[in-house]
C-alpha positions as CSV (number, residue, x, y, z in Angstrom):
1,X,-72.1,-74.7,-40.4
2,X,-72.5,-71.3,-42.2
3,X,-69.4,-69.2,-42.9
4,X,-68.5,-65.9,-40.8
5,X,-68.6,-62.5,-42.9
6,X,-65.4,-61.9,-44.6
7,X,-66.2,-58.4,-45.2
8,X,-66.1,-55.4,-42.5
9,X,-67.3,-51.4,-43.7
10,X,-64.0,-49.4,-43.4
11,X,-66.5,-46.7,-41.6
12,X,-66.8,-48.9,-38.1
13,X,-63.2,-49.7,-38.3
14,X,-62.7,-45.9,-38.3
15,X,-65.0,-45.3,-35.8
16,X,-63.6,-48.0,-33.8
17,X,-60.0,-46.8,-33.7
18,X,-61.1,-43.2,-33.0
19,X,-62.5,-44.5,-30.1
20,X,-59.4,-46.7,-29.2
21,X,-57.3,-43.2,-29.8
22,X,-59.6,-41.2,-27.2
23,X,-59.8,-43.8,-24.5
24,X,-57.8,-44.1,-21.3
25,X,-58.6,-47.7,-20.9
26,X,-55.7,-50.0,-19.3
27,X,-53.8,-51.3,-22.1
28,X,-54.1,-48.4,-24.5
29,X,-50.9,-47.6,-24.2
30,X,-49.6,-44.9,-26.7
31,X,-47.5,-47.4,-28.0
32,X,-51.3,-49.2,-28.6
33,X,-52.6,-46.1,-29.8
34,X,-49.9,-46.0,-32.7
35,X,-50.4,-49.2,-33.6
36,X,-54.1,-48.3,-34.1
37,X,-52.9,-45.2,-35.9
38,X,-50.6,-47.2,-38.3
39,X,-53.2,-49.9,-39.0
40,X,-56.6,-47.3,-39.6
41,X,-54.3,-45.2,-41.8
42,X,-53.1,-47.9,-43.9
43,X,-56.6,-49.3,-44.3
44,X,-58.3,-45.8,-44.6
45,X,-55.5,-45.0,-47.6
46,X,-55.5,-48.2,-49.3
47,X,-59.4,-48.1,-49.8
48,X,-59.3,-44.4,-50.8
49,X,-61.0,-43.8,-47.4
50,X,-58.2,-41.1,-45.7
51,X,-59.7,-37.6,-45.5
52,X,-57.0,-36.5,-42.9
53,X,-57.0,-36.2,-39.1
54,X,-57.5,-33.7,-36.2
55,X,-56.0,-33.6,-32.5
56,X,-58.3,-34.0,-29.8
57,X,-58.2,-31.3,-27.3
58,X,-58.2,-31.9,-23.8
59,X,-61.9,-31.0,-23.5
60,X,-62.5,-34.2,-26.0
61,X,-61.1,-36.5,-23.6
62,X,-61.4,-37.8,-20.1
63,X,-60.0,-36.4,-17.4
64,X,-56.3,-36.2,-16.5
65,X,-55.2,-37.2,-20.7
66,X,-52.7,-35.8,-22.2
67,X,-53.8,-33.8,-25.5
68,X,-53.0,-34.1,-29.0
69,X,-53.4,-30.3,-29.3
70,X,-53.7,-27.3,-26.5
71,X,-55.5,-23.6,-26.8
72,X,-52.5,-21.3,-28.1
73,X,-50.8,-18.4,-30.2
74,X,-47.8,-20.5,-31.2
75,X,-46.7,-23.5,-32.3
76,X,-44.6,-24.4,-29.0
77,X,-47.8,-23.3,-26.5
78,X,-50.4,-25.9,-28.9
79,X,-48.1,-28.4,-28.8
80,X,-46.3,-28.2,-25.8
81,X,-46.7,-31.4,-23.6
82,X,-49.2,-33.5,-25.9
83,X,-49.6,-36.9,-27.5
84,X,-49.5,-37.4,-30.6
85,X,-51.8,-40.1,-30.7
86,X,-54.4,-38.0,-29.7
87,X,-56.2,-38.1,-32.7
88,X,-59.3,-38.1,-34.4
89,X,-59.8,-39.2,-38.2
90,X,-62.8,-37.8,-40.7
C-alpha cells in the first residue's frame, strides 16, 4: 500500500481559504470563517508566506453578503455594517 503525500503547497491552502472566506455556503458561518482566518494566517506566517490581506467588497461576493469593506469617505461609512471575515489574502 503506498503512502498518502505528507506535504501540501501553502499556495492552494490560501487559495482554498479565500474561497472558504467569500462563500455563502451553509455551514460557513462567520464563526467558520474565523476559524479559517486563524488557521491560513498562522500557516501563511509560520512559513514566511503572509503578504497581508484585503476586504472583499460587496461587488466580490454573492448576492445578499455582508461586506468586509463598503464604498466611502470615512471610516464609519466603509465600515459600517460589514464582516470582518470578509477577506481576501495575497
Amino acid at each position: 500500500m503506498s503512502k498518502g503525500r505528507k506535504t501540501f503547497e501553502v499556495e492552494k491552502i490560501r487559495e482554498i481559504a479565500n474561497g472558504f472566506l467569500k462563500s455563502e455556503w451553509s455551514g460557513h458561518t462567520k464563526e467558520f470563517r474565523e476559524g479559517v482566518m486563524a488557521m491560513v494566517e498562522n500557516i501563511l506566517m509560520e512559513s514566511n508566506n503572509y503578504h497581508g490581506f484585503t476586504y472583499l467588497e460587496e461587488r466580490e461576493l454573492p448576492d445578499l453578503s455582508t461586506p468586509g469593506i463598503r464604498s466611502g469617505e470615512t471610516y464609519e461609512e466603509k465600515f459600517s455594517n460589514t464582516d470582518h471575515t470578509r477577506v481576501y489574502y495575497f
